[in-house]
N, C-alpha and C positions, 0 to 999 in steps of 0.2 A: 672433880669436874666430870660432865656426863661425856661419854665415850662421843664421838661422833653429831657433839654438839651444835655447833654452824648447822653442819645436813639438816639435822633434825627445827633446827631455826628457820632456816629457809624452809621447808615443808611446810611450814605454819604459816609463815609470813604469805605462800601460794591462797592463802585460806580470806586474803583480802581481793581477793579476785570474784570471789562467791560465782554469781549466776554465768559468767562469762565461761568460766572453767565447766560447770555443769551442761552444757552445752554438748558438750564433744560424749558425754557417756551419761547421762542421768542414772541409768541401772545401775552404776557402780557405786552410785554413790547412797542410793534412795535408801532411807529405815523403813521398814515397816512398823505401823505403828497400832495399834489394839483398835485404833478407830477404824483402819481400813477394810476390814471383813465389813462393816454395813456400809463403808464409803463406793464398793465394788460391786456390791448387790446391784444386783438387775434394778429392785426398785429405786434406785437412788437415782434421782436426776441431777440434782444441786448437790454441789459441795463447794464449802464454806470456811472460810479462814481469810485471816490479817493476810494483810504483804509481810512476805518474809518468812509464811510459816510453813510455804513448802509444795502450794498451790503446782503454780508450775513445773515443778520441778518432777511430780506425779504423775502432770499432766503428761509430759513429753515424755516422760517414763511410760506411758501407757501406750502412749502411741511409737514412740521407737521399740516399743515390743513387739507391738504389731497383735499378738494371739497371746492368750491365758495361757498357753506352755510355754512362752521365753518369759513370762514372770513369774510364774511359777518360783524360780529360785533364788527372786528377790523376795518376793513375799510371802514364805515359807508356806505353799501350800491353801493363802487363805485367797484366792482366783476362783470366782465362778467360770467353770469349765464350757467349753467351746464358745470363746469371745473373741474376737475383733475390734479392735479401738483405731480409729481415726480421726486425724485434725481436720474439724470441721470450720473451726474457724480462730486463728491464734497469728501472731505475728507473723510465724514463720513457713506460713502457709500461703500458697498462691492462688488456690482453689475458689478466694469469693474477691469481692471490694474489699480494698483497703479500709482503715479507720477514718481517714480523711474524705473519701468518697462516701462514705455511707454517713458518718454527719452530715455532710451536704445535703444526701439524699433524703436523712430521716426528717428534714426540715422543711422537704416542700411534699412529705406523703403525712396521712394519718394514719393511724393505728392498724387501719384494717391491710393499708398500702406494705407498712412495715411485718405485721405479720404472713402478706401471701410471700415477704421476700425471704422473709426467713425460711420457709417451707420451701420457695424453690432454691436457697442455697443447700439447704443438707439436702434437696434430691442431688444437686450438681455434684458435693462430695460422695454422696453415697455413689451413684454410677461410676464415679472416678477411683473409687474404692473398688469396687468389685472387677470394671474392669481390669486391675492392680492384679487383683485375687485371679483373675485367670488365664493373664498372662503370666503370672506365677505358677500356675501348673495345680492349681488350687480346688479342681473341678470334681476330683477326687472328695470334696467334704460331701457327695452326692446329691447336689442341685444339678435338675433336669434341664437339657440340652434346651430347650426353648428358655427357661430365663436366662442362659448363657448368650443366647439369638437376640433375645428382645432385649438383653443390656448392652448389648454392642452396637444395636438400632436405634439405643438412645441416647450412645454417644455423638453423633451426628448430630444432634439439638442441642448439646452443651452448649456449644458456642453464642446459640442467641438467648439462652438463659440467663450466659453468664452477663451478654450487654446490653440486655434489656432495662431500660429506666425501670423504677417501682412503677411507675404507671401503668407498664404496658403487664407487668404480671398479675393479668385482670382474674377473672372468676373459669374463663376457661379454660387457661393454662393450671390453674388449681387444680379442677378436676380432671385434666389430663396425669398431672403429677400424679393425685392420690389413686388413681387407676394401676398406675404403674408401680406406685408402692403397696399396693394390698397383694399385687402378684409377687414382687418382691418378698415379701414379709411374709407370705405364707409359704412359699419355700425356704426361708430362715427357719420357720416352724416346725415341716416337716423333716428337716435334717438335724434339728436342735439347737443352732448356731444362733447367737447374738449377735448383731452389730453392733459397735456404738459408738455416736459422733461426738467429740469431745472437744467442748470450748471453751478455749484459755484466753488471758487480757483483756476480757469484756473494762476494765478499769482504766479506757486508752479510750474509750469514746467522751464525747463529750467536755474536753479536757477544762473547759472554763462555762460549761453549760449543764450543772448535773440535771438538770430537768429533760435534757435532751439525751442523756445516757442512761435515766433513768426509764425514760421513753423505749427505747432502744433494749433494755434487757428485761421490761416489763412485756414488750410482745415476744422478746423470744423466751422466754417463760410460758407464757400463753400459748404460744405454737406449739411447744414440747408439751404442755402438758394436755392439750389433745391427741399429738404423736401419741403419746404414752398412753392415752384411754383406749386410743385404736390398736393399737397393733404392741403384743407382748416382747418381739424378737426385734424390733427397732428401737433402741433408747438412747436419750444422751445422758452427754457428763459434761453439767456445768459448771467450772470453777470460777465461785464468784464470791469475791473480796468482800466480807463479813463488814464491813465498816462502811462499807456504800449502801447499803441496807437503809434508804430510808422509805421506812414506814408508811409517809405519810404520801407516797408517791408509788409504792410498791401492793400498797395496802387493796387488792384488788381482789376479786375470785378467784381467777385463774394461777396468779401468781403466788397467793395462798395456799391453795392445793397443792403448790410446788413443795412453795416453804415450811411447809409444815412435816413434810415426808424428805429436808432436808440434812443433811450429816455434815459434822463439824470437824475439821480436821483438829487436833488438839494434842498439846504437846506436854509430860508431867515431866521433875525438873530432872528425873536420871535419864527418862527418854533423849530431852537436848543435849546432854554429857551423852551419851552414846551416838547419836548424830553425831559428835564431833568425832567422836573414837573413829564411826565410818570413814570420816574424810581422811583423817588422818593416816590410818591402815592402808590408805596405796600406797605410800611411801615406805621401804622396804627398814630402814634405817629406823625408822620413827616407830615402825608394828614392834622391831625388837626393842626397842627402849620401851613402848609400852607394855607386851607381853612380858618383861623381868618386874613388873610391880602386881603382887600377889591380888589374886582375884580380875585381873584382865586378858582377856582372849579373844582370838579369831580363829573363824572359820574361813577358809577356802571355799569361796562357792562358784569357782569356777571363770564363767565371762560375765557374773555377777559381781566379782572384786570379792575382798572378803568383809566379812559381817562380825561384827563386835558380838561377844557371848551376853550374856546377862552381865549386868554390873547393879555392885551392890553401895551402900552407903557408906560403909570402910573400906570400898577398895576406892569410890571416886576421892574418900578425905587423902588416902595415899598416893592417889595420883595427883591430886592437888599438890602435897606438900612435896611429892618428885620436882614436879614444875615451878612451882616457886616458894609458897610458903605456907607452914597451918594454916596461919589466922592473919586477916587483914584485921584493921582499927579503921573505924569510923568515928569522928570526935570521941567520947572517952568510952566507948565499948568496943569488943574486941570479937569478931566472930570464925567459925571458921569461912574459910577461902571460896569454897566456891555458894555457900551462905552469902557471903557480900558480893562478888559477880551474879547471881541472880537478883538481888536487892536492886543492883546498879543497873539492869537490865527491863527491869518488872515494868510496863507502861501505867496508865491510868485505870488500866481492869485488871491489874495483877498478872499481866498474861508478858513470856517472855517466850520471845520468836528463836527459832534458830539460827537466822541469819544477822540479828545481832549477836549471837555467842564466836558466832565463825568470826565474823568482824573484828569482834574484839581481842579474841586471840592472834589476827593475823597481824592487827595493829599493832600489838604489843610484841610481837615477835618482829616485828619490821623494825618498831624500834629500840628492841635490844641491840638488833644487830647495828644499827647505824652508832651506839655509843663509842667511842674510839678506845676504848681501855675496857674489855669486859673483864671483872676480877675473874680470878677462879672459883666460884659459888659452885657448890654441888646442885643449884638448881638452875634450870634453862631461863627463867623471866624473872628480872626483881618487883616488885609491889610497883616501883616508880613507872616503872613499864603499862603495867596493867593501867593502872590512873590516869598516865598517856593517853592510852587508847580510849579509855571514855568519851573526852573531850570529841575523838574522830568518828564513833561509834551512833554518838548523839549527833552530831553533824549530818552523817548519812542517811541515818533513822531520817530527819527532817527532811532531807533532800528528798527520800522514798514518800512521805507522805504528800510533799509539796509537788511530785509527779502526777498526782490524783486530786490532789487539792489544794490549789497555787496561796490559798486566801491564809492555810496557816505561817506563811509570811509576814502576819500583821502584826505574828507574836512579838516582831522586834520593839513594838512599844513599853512592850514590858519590860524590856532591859533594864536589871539595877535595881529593879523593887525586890520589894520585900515577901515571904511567901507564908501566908497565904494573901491573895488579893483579893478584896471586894466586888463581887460580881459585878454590882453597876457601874464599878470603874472601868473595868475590865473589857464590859460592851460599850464603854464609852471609846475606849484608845484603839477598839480592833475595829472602831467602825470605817472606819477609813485604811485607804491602801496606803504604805509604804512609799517615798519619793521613788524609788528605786523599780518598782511596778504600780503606776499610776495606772495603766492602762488595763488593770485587772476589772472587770465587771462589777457594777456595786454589790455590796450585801450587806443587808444588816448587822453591826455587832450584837444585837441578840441570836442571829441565824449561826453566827461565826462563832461565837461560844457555844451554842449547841452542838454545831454539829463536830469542834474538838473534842468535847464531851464522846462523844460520838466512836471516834475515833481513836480514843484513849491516851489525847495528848494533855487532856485538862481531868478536873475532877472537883467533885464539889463535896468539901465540906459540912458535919454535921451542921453547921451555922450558915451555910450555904456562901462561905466565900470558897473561890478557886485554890486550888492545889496543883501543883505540876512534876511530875517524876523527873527522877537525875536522868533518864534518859533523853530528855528532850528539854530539862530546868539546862541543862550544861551546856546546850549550843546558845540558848538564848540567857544565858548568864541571869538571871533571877537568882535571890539570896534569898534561903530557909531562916525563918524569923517570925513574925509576927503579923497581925493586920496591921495595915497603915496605909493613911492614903496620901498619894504624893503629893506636894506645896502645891 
């Protein structure tokens, strides 16, 4: 039996808490990842990834660091030098309108209404930035004493910035704004300094309107990507959910030019085993069980937490088989372990997030621990365990997508059938809402299959009927089989 088993159980089970816990330290927790050197570049506006793949988690990492030297020793050195990151607009920010007010709002403005707001909310964060910066003591980065003057003169105007309808931020409060930022910005130039306003949960607007959310992050695209023509030492950082990407609403100039020069946040499958190594490693208990399996290490990095060493593909098979066992079976083949948790993880584009591996570990460790007779097994989880977790894994996945997009709720008509399903059945049973949310907005069952397509809860077949992965076939109980179309 593993020394100090329970401790090491609980730590794990903490791992079902995911964003809640991330909250209180993101630094500690954050991997760095091979995509990050172009995701940090100055030129990057947009960055792109699923729910779950780490988005936020960056994001508030960037802004609770505040300056390229406190990340530095999360992200080994790969930080463009003299940066500043600020929340320019994210939940947990108080700086603009809520979510709920600016739907309202982006419903009685058009386009041009939306984009002068976006413009004067990052000037309102920007001045509330800087004045941050020099009541910190911060004057020393060598910006001259009049832009110190003139941002302190323009805190006095926040206040009717902040309550102005879209209507009233007409064409010459514009040009007051960009006045104020070319002064701005050229003393970022001459000192060397970047700003950079950084915006998370754009996937909270519009919750049963994607046209209206889509509205919504097409001008503020728009707006940054003139920001960004104009001025080199002002930039953002858009964190925006890869799966709301449509096309056909996005498909614009401006937004184009974004998305073209956008970076993808992307995870290979030792990178998500080493993620989890991260979490794991503040528990003190848990680092020494894992540091005695040959090829696993931490570094000490300080108020960074510590950081997982390289891990190889014989040291995660021996960690696997530490924790529970070589090889799991899947009807009659047999693979190794963490082989079939990525399998059972993979969505409809093959892509498998970290925050269902957190999940499924903390699952499965919640409920070793609840079985009332644990044997004495040299290993911490039995298989039964893991399989458990699935079930919960896939439930939460859904729950996570149906926070952005209420309509894949309709899947429950699929319940019981057979897999794969006949497209045109498919769009026939999802055309309509669920007893249970009648009051969801119509949508086509053709729109409704696309856009789970879309999102990677569905997938079509060479012969073009639908397929659905165990991460999302197991909440809505669908049976792997054959075509067939129900009586």
């Amino acid at each position: 039996m593993i020394e100090r088993a329970d401790e090491i159980l609980a730590a794990m089970e903490r791992l079902r808490l995911d964003d809640a816990v991330l909250v209180e330290s993101p630094l500690r927790v954050l991997l760095p990842l091979a995509c990050h050197r172009a995701v940090l570049a100055h030129e990057t506006v947009v960055v792109l990834g699923e729910r779950g793949t780490g988005k936020s988690l960056l994001a508030r990492g960037l802004v609770d660091a505040g300056s390229s030297a406190s990340l530095g020793a999360v992200l080994e050195g790969d930080v463009p030098a003299r940066a500043r990151w600020f929340d320019a607009f994210s939940q947990r920010s108080d700086r603009h309108r809520n979510v709920a007010e600016l739907d309202t709002l982006a419903r009685d403005s058009d386009d041009e209404g939306l984009r002068r707001y976006w413009l004067s909310s990052a000037f309102v964060s920007l001045i509330q930035e800087l004045n941050l910066m020099f009541t910190e003591g911060e004057k020393s980065l060598g910006m001259s004493e009049e832009l110190v003057q003139e941002v302190r003169a323009s805190q006095s105007a926040l206040a009717a910035y902040k309550s102005r309808a879209l209507s009233a931020v007409d064409s010459a409060h514009v040009s007051q704004i960009v006045a104020r930022l070319d002064d701005v910005s050229a003393e970022f130039k001459k000192v060397n300094l970047h700003l950079v306003a950084v915006y998370d949960d754009l996937d909270q607007f519009g919750m049963f309107d994607p046209a209206l959310r889509s509205r919504l992050i097409r001008t503020l695209l728009a707006t940054w990507t003139s920001l960004s023509t104009r001025y080199t030492h002002l930039r953002a950082k858009i964190f925006l959910p890869s799966e709301l990407l449509d096309v056909d609403r996005l498909d614009t100039p401006d937004a184009s030019k974004l998305l073209a020069r956008a970076q993808h946040l992307r995870w290979d499958d030792l990178s998500l085993f080493r993620a989890l190594l991260r979490h794991l490693g503040r528990d003190e208990a848990t680092r020494q069980w894992l540091t005695s399996i040959p090829g696993i290490s931490f570094e000490d990095r300080g108020a960074a937490g510590w950081m997982p060493g390289t891990l190889s593909e014989p040291s995660l098979e021996a960690w696997m088989t530490s924790l529970t066992r070589r090889l799991m079976s899947h009807g009659e083949t047999r693979g190794l372990t963490h082989r079939w948790i990525l399998n059972r993880l993979r969505d409809a584009h093959g892509r498998v997030l970290p925050r269902s591996l957190l999940t499924l570990i903390g699952e499965a460790a919640q409920h070793e621990r609840s079985l009332p007779k644990r044997s004495a097994q040299s290993r911490l989880l039995s298989p039964e365990s893991l399989v458990h977790a699935l079930d919960e894994v896939s439930k939460r996945r859904v729950k996570e997508i149906a926070e952005v997009y209420p309509w894949v709720h309709r899947l429950a008509a699929l319940r019981g059938m057979s897999l794969p399903v006949p497209r045109d059945e498919a769009e026939s049973r999802l055309a309509t809402n669920p007893p249970d949310a009648e009051d969801l907005p119509a949508r086509p069952g053709v729109r409704v299959v696309d856009d789970l397509i879309r999102f990677g809860v569905l997938r079509a077949n060479a012969q073009g009927a639908l397929e659905m992965p165990d991460l999302y076939r197991l909440h809505f109980k669908l049976i792997r089989g054959t075509v067939s179309r129900a009586a």
